[in-house]
C-alpha positions as a Python dict, from the first residue, in 0.01 Angstrom:
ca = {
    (1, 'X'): (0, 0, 0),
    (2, 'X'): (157, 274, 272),
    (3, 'X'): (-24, 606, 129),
    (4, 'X'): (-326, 463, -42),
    (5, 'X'): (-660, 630, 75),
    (6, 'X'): (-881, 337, 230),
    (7, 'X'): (-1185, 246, 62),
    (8, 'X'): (-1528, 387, 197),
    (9, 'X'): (-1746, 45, 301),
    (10, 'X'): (-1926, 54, -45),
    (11, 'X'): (-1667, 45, -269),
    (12, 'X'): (-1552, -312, -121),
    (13, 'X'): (-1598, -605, -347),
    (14, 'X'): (-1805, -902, -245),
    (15, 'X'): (-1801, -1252, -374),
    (16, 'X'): (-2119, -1438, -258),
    (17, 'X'): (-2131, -1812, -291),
    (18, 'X'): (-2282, -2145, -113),
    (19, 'X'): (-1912, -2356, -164),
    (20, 'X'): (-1582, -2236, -230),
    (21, 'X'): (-1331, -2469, -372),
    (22, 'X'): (-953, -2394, -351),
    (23, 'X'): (-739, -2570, -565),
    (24, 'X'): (-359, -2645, -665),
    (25, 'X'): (-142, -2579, -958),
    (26, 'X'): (-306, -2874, -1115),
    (27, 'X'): (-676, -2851, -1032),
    (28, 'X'): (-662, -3122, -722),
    (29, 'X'): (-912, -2935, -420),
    (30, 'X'): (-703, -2862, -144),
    (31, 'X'): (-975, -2663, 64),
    (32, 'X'): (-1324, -2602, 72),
    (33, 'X'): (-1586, -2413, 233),
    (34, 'X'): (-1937, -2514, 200),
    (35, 'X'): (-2254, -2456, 319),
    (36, 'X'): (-2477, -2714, 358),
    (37, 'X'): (-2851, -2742, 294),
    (38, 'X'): (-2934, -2765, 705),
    (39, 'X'): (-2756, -2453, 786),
    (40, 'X'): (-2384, -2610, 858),
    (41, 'X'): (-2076, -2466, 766),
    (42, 'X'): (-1778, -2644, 688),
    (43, 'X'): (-1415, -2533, 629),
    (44, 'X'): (-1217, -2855, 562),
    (45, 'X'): (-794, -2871, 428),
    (46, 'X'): (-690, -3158, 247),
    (47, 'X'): (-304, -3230, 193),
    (48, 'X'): (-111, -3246, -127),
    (49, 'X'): (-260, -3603, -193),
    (50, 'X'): (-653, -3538, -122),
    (51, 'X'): (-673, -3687, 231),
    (52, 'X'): (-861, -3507, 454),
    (53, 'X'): (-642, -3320, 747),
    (54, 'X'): (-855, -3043, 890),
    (55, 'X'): (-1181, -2936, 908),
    (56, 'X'): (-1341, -2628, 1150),
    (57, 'X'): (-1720, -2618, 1111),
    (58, 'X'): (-2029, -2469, 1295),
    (59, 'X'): (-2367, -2673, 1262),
    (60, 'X'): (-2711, -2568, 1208),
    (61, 'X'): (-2793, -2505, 1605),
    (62, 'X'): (-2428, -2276, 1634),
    (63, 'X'): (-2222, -2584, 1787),
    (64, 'X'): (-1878, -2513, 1717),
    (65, 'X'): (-1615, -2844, 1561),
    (66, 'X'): (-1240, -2908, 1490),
    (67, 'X'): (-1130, -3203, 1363),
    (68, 'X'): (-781, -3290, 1295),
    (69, 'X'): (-689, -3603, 1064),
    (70, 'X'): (-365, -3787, 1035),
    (71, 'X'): (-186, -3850, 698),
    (72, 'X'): (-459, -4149, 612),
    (73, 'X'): (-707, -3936, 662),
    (74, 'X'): (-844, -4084, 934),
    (75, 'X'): (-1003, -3831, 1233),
    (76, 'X'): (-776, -3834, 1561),
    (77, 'X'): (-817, -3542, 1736),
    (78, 'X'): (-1090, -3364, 1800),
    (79, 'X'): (-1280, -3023, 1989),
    (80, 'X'): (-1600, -2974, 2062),
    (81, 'X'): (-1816, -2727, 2223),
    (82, 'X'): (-2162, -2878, 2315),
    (83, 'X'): (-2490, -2670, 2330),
    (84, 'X'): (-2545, -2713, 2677),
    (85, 'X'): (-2204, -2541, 2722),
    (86, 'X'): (-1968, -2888, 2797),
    (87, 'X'): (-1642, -2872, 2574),
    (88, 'X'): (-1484, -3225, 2466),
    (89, 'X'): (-1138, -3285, 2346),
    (90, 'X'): (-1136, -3643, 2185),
    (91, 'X'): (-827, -3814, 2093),
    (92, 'X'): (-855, -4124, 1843),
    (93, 'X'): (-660, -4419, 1743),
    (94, 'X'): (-542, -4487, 1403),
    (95, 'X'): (-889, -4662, 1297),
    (96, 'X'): (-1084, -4373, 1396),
    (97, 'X'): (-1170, -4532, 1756),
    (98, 'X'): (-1237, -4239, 2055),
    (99, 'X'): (-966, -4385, 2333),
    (100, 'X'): (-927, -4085, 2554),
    (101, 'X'): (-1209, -3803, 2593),
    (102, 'X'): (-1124, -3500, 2791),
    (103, 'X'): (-1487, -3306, 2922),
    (104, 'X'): (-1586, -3019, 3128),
    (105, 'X'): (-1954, -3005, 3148),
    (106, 'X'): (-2118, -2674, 3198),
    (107, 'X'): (-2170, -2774, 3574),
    (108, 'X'): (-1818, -2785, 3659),
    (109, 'X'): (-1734, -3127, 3643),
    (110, 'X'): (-1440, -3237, 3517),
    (111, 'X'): (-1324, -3593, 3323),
    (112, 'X'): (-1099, -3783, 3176),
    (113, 'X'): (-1195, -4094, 2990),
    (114, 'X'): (-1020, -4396, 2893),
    (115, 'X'): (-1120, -4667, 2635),
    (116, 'X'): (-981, -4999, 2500),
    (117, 'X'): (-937, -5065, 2151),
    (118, 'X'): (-1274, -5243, 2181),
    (119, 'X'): (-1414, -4888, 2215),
    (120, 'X'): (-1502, -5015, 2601),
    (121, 'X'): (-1485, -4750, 2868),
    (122, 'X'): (-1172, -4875, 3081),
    (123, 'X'): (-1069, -4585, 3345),
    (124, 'X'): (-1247, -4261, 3438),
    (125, 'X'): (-1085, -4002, 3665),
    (126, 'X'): (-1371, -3728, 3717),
    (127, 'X'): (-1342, -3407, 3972),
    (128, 'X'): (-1645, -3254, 4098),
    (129, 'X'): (-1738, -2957, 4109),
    (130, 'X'): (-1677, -2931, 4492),
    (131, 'X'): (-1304, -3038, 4426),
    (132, 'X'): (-1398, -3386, 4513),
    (133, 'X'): (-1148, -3635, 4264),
    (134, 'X'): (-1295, -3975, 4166),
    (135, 'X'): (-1073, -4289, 3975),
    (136, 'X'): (-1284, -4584, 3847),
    (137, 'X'): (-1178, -4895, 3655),
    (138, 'X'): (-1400, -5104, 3447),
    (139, 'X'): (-1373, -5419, 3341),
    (140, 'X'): (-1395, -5560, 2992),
    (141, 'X'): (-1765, -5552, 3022),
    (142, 'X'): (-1729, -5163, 3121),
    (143, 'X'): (-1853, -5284, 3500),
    (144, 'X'): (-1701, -5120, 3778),
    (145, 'X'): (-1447, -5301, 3914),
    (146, 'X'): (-1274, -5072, 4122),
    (147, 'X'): (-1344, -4735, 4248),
    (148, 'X'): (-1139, -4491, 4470),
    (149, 'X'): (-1286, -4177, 4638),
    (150, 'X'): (-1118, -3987, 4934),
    (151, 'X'): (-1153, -4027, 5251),
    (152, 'X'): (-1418, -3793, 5433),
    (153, 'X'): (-1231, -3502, 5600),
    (154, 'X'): (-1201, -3565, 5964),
    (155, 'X'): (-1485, -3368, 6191),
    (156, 'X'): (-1232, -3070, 6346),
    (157, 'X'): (-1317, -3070, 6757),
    (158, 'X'): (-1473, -2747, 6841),
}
């Protein structure tokens, strides 16, 4: 490659197609990009015995998505960037289940959620966007059952 004149734009070769299938020694799909009828594109990896691992896409409206699977194929981790701007990091249990949801909304506030197995919100620890922290438990019927706030800062003497 070292002394070989670049191309000029033009003379580059284009392959134009609405899927892309790559596949293995023997013919099994290990990766495919796609294009789908709404406007969503999908890259998704699958390992040596088809189960889905990873898949990066962008839907129709420009929202960006990675999802990583575990060796059953089964979604446990995922990213998000919303349109309104608030990214999500999702982390899932090994039936597919959202448990813990990290978010940082275009405002500025910050959360963690927890969930049960039941898929029932169980602790949230949120910061403003003041700097004010917030813990809240619920109970199995996702009521508040405790909540802790600070304190109001003392009025300084003038």
């Amino acid at each position: 490659m070292l002394g070989r004149k670049p191309r000029a734009p033009d003379d580059r070769k284009v392959i134009r197609a609405e899927g892309f299938e790559l596949v293995d020694r023997n013919g099994k799909t290990r990766a495919g990009l796609v294009l789908e009828p709404d406007g969503t594109v999908l890259l998704a990896f699958l390992d040596r015995g088809g189960k889905f691992r990873a898949m990066l896409g962008v839907d129709a409206d420009g929202m960006p998505t990675l999802v990583l699977g575990d060796k059953n194929g089964t979604a446990r981790a995922g990213v998000v960037v919303r349109e309104d701007g608030t990214t999500e990091v999702n982390l899932s249990d090994a039936e597919g289940h959202v448990r813990a949801a990290l978010t940082v909304a275009q405002d500025g506030i910050a959360g963690l959620n927890l969930a049960g197995v039941d898929g029932a919100a169980r602790a949230r620890l949120t910061v403003a966007a003041d700097g004010t922290p917030s813990l809240e438990f619920f109970d199995a019927g996702e009521t508040p059952s405790l909540t802790a706030r600070p304190a109001p800062a003392p009025k300084r003497k003038s």
